[in-house]
N, C-alpha and C positions, 0 to 999 in steps of 0.2 A: 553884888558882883555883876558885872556886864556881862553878855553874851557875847559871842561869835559863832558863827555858822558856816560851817564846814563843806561845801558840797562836794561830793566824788559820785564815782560808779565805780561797777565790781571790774577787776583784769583791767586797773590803770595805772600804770608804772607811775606815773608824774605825781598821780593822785598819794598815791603811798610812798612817796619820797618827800612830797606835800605837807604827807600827816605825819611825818617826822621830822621835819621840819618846825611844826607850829608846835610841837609836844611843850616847849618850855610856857609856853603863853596860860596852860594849864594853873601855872600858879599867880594869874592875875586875872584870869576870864574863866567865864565857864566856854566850854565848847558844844557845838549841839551838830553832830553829824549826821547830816542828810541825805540820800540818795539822789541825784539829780533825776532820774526816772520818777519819784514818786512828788518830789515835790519843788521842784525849780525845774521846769523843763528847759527855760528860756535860756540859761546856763549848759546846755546841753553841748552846745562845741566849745564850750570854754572851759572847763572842767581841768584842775580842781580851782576851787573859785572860795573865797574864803570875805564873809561881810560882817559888818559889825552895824547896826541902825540903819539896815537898807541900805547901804556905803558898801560896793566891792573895794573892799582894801587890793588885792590879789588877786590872782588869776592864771593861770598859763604854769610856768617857773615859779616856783618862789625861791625869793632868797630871803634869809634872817633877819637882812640887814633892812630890805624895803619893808617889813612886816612891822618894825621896831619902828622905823620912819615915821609910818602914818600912822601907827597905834601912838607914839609917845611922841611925837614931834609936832 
């Protein structure tokens, strides 16, 4: 099963509207949730930010649709 990687910080509206957002991806990837504080600093104004093999799929907004795009298209 592939990874993705999750990154957020604590008190981020976008970030938790983010993480439910990607919830369905659960039954095809594992998810591996990061703080951007401890380890992606570089991500730090782009937050939440979501990668699959080094590749930011995401970033900023997500939407469903562009997540399905680059993962399956």
């Amino acid at each position: 099963m592939s990874e993705l990687i999750f990154v957020t910080t604590e008190n981020c509206d976008l970030c938790d509207k983010a993480e439910k957002k990607i919830g369905f991806l659960k039954l095809f990837f594992s998810i591996k949730i990061v703080d951007v504080q401890s380890e992606y600093k570089k991500y730090l104004l782009r937050v939440p930010v979501l990668i699959k093999n080094e590749e930011v799929l995401v970033e900023g907004v997500f939407s469903r649709l562009s997540i399905v795009k680059k993962l399956f298209f």
